[in-house]
Kinemage of the C-alpha trace (Angstrom):
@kinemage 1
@onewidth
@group {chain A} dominant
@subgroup {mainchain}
@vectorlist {calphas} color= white
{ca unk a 1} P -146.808 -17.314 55.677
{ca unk a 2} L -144.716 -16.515 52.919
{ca unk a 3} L -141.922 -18.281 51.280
{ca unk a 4} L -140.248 -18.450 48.036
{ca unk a 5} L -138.249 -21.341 46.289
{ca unk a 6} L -135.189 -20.194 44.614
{ca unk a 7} L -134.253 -23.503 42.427
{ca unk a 8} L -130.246 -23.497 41.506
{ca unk a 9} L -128.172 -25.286 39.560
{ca unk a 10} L -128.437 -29.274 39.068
{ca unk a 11} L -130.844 -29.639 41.886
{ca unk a 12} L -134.170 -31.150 41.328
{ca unk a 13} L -137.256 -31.689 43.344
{ca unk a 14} L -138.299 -35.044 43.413
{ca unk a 15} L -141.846 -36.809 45.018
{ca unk a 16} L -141.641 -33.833 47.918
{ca unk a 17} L -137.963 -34.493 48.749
{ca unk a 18} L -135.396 -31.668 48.063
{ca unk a 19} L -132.313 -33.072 46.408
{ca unk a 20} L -129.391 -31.154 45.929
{ca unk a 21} L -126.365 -31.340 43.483
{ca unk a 22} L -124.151 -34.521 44.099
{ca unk a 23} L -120.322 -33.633 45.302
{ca unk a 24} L -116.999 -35.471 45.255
{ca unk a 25} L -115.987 -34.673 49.114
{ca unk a 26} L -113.038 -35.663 50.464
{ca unk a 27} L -113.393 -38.564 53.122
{ca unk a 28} L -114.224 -37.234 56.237
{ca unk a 29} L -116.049 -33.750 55.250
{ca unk a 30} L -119.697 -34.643 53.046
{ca unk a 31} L -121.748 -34.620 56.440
{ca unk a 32} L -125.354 -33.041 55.102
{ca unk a 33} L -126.052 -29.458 55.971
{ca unk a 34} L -128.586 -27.007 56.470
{ca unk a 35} L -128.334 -23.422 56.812
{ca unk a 36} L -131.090 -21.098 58.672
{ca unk a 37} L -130.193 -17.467 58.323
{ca unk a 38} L -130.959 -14.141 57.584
{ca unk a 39} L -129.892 -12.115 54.049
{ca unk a 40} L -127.242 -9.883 54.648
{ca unk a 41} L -123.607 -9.931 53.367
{ca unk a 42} L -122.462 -12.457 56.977
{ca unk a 43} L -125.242 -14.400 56.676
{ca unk a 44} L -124.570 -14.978 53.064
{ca unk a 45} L -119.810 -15.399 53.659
{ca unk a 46} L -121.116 -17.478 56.374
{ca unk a 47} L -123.536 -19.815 53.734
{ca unk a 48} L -120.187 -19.778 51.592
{ca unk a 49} L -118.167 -21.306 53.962
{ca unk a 50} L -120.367 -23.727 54.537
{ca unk a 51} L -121.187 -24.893 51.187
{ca unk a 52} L -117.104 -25.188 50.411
{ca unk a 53} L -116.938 -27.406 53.465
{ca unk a 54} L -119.723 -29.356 53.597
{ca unk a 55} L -122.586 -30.869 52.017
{ca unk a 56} L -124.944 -27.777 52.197
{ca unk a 57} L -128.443 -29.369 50.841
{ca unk a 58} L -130.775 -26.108 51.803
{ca unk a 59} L -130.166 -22.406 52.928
{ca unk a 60} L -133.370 -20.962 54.384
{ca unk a 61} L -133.112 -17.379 54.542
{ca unk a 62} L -135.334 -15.624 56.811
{ca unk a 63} L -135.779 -11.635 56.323
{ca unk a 64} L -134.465 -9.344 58.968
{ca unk a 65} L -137.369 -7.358 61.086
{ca unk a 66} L -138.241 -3.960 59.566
{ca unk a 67} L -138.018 -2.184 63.466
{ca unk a 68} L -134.226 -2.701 63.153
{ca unk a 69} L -134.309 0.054 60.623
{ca unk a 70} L -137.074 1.903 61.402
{ca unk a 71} L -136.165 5.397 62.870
{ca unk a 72} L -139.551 6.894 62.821
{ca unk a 73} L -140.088 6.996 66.461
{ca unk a 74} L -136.742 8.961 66.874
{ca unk a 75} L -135.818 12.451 67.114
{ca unk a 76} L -134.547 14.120 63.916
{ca unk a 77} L -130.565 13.727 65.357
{ca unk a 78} L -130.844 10.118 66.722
{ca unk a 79} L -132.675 9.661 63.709
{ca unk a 80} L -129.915 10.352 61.437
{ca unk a 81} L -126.932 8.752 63.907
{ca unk a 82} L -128.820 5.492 63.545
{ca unk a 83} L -129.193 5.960 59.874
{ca unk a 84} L -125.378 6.489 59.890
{ca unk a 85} L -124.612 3.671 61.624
{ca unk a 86} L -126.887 1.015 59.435
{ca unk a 87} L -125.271 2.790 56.245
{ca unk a 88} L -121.623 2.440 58.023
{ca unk a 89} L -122.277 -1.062 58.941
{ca unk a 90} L -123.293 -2.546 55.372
{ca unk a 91} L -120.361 -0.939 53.759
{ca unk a 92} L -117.783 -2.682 56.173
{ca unk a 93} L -119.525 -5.485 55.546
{ca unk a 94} L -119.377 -5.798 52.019
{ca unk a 95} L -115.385 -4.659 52.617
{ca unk a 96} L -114.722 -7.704 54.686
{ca unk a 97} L -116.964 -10.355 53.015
{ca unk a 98} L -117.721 -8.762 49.136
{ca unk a 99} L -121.432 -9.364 47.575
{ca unk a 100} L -120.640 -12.480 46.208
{ca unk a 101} L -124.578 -13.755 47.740
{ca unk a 102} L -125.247 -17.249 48.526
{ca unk a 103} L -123.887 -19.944 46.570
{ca unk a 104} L -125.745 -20.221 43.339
{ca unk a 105} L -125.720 -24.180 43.381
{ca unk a 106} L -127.591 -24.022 46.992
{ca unk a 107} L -131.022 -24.360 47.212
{ca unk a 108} L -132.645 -21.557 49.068
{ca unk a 109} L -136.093 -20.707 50.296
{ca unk a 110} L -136.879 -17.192 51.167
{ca unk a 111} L -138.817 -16.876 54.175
{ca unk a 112} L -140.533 -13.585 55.675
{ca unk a 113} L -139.699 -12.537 58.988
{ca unk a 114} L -140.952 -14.637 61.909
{ca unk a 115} L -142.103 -17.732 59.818
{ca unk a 116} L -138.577 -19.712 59.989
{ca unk a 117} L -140.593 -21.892 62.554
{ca unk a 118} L -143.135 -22.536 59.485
{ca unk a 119} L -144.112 -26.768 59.231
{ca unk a 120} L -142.826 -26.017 55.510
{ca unk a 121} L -139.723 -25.360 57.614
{ca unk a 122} L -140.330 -28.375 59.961
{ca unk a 123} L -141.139 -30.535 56.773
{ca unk a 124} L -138.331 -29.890 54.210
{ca unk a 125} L -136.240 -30.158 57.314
{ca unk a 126} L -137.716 -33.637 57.681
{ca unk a 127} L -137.000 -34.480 53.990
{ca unk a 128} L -133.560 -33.881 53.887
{ca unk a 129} L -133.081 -35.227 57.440
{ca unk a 130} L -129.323 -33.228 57.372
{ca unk a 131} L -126.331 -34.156 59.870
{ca unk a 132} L -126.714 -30.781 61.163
{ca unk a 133} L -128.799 -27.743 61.133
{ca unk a 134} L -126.726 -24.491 61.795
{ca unk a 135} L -128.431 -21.611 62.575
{ca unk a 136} L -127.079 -17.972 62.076
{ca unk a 137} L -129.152 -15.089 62.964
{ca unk a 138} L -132.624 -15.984 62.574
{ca unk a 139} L -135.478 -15.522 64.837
{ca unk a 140} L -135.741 -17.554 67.863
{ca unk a 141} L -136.174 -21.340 67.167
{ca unk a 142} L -139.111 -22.812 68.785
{ca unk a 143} L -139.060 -25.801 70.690
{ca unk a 144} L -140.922 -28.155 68.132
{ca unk a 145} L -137.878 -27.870 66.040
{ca unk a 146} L -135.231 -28.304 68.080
{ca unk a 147} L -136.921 -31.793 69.574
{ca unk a 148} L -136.983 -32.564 66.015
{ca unk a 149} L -133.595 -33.008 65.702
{ca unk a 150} L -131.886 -33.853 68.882
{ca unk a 151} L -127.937 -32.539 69.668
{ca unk a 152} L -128.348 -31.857 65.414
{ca unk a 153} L -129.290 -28.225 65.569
{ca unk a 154} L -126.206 -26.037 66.285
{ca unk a 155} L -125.759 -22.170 66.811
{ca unk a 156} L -123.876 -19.870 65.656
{ca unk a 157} L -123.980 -17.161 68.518
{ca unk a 158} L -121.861 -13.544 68.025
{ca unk a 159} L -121.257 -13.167 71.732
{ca unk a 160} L -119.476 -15.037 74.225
{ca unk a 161} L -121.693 -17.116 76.170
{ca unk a 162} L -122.354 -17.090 79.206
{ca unk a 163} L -121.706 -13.566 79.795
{ca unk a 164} L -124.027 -11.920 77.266
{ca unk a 165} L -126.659 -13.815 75.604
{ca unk a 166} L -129.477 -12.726 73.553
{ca unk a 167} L -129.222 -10.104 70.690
{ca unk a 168} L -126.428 -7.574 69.687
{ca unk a 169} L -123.981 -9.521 71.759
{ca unk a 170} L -120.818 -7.898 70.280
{ca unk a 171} L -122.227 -4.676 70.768
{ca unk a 172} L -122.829 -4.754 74.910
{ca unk a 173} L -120.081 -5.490 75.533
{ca unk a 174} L -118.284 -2.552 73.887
{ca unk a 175} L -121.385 -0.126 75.332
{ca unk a 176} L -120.163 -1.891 78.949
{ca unk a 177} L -116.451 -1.174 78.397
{ca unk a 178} L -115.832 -4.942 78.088
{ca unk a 179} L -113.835 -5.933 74.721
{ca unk a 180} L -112.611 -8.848 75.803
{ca unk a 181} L -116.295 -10.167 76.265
{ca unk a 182} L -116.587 -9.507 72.374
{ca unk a 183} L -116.335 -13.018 70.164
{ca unk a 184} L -118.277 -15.871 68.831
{ca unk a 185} L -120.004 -19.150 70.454
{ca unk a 186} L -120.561 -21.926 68.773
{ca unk a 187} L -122.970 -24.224 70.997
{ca unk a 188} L -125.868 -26.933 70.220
{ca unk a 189} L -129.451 -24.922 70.294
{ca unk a 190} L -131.938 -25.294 73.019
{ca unk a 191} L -135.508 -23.831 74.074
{ca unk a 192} L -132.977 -21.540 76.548
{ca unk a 193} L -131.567 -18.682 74.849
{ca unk a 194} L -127.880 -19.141 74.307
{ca unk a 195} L -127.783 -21.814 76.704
{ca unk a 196} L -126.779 -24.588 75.253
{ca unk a 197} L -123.621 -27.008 75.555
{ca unk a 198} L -120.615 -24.831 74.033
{ca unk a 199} L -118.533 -26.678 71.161
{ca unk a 200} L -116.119 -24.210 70.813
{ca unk a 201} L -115.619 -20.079 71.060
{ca unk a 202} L -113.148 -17.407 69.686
{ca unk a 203} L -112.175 -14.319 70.430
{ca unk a 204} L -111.260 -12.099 67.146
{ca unk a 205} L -107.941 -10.581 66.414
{ca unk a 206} L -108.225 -6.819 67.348
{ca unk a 207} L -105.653 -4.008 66.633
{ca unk a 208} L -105.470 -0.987 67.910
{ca unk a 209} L -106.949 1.141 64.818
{ca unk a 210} L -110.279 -0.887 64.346
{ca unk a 211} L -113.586 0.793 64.384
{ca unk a 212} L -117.129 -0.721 65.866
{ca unk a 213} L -118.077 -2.510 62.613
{ca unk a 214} L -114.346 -3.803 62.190
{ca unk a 215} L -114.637 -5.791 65.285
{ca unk a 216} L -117.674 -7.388 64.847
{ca unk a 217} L -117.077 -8.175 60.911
{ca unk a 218} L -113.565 -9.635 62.774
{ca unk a 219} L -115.314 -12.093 64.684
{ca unk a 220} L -117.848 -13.156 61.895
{ca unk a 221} L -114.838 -13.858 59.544
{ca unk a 222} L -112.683 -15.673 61.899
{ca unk a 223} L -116.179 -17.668 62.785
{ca unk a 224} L -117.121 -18.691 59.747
{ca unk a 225} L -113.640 -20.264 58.754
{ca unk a 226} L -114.009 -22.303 61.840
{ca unk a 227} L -117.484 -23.354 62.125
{ca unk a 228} L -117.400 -26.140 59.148
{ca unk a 229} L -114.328 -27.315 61.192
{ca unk a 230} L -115.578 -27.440 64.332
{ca unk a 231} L -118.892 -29.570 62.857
{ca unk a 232} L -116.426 -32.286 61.926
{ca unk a 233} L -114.499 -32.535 64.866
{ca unk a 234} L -117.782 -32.530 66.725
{ca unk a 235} L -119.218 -35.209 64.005
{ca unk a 236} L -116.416 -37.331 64.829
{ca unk a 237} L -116.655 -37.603 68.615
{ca unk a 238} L -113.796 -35.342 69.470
{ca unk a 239} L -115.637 -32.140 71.299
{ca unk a 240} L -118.000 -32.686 73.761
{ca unk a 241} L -120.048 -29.830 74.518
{ca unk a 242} L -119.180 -27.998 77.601
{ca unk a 243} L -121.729 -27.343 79.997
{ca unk a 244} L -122.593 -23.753 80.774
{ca unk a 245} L -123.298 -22.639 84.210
{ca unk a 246} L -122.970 -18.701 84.938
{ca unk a 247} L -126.923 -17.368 83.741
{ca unk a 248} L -125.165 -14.455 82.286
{ca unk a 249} L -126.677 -11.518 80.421
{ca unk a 250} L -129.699 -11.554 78.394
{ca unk a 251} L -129.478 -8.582 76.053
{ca unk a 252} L -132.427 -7.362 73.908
{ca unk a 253} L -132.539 -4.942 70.945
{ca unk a 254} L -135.385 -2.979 72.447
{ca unk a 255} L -132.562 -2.367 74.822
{ca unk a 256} L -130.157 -1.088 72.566
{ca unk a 257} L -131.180 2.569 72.486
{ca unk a 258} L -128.943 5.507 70.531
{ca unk a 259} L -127.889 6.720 74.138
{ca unk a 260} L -125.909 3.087 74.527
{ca unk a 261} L -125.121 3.141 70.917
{ca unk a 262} L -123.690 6.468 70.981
{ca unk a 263} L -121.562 4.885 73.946
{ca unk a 264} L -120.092 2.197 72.400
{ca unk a 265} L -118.631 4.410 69.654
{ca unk a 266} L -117.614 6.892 71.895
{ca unk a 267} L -115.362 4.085 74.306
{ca unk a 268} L -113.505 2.970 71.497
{ca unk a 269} L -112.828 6.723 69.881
{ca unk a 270} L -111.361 7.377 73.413
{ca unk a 271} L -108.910 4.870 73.480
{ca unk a 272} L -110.716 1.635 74.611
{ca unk a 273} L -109.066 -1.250 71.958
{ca unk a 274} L -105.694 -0.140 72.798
{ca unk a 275} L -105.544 0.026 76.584
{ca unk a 276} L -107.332 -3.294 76.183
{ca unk a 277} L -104.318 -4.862 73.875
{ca unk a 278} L -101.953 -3.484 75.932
{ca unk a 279} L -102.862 -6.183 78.957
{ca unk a 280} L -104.825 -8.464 76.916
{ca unk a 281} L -104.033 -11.540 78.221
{ca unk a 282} L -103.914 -11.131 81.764
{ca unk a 283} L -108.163 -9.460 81.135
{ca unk a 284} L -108.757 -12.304 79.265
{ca unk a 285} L -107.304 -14.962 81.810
{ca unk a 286} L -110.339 -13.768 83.840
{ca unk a 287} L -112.706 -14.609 81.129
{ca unk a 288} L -111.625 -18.550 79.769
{ca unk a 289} L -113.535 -19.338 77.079
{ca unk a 290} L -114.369 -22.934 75.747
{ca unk a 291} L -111.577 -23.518 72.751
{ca unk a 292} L -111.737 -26.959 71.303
{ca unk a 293} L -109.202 -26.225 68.351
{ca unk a 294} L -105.539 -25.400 67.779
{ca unk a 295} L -105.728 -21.636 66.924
């Protein structure tokens, strides 16, 4: 396993116990945080908004698999198309939430791919004993974990469960001709993918012009303004997590081929965001989702 301690400002580490900076919160908001997450520029906005809202003690940031770039297996076109659409991603990224990078008085431990369910993880976990553990694109989380801190460990999920679970949630949907199954969940964790009781979900604010990357960077932002939100009303009694009951889709990145990819873009180039607007909210009627705040 292999995992690196990034120390940051006025945080020390004290007889095994990770203590971060002391804050002046508002009453109300200083519940005790910790982030699991990848390292790109969402995972990172999302840490951000996190840290400005709550008491973030810890960001553990696991790296992303290498398959999800890896085009060797491809033929020379798909190849470059995927290529394309990595490069195309990251810079709409950076347009909609900048490289600031994590917040530099976080602590964060670096973590390689597929050891977020580490016992260093399970430990300083233990140490800081947070309010709530949010996770945000990270590899599964076993089950040791999650019965480690009951109803505490909540997910961030970019799809709208129960319709597509799983991986590349907001993309699916778009390869299916389905935009108004794009969006994000926000639901406690459990052994079962996606599964668990729903504490709120959005839908982003499309227009007609926006490309592929727009509407998932849409969602992402509108998430992450709502997530430290949606903790406190949660915190303080006033969601209760909606059961789920369709199974839904369980979507898989091996799944995700160029062919479906290709698809996607292709649906929206030919038209598919604006005949969706234009009878938005009698598709959507068909499709209630679990919303817990005044939008």
């Amino acid at each position: 396993m292999t995992a690196t301690i990034f120390p940051a400002e006025k945080q020390i580490s004290s007889r095994g116990k990770i203590c971060s900076k002391t804050l002046n919160f508002p009453i109300g908001i200083a519940m005790k945080t910790v982030l699991l997450t990848s390292n790109s520029y969402r995972h990172q906005y999302i840490a951000r908004c996190l840290e400005e809202q709550t008491d973030l003690k810890l960001i553990i940031s696991e790296e992303k698999s290498t398959k999800i770039s890896d085009t060797s297996s491809l033929e020379y076109e798909d190849a470059e198309f995927q290529k394309i659409h990595l490069r195309k991603r990251e810079e709409s990224e950076i347009e909609f939430f900048g490289k600031e990078g994590f917040p530099q008085t976080v602590l964060q431990l670096k973590m390689a791919h597929g050891d977020i369910n580490s016992e260093l993880t399970l430990k300083v976990l233990n140490d800081i004993d947070p309010d709530y553990i949010i996770l945000f694109g990270t590899s599964i989380i076993q089950n040791e974990l999650l019965k480690a801190f009951p109803q505490r460990v909540i997910n961030l999920h970019l799809g709208l469960s129960p319709w597509y679970k799983g991986s590349a949630t907001n993309l699916f949907p778009l390869i299916d001709g389905r935009p108004e199954l794009v969006g994000a969940t926000i639901h406690l964790a459990t052994a079962e993918v996606d599964a668990g009781g729903i504490l709120h979900q959005l839908r982003p604010e499309l227009e007609e012009h926006d490309s592929l990357h727009d509407i998932g960077n849409k969602v992402i932002l509108q998430a992450g303004k709502i997530l430290p939100i949606v903790l406190k009303e949660y915190e303080s009694g006033k969601i209760t997590p909606f059961k789920q009951g369709n199974p839904g889709k369980i979507c898989r990145i091996k799944d995700l081929t160029t062919e479906k990819l290709r698809r996607a873009y292709q649906n929206i180039s030919q038209g598919m965001i604006p005949e969706y607007l234009k009878k938005k909210e009698a598709i959507d009627a068909d499709f209630p989702i679990v919303s817990n705040l005044d939008q």
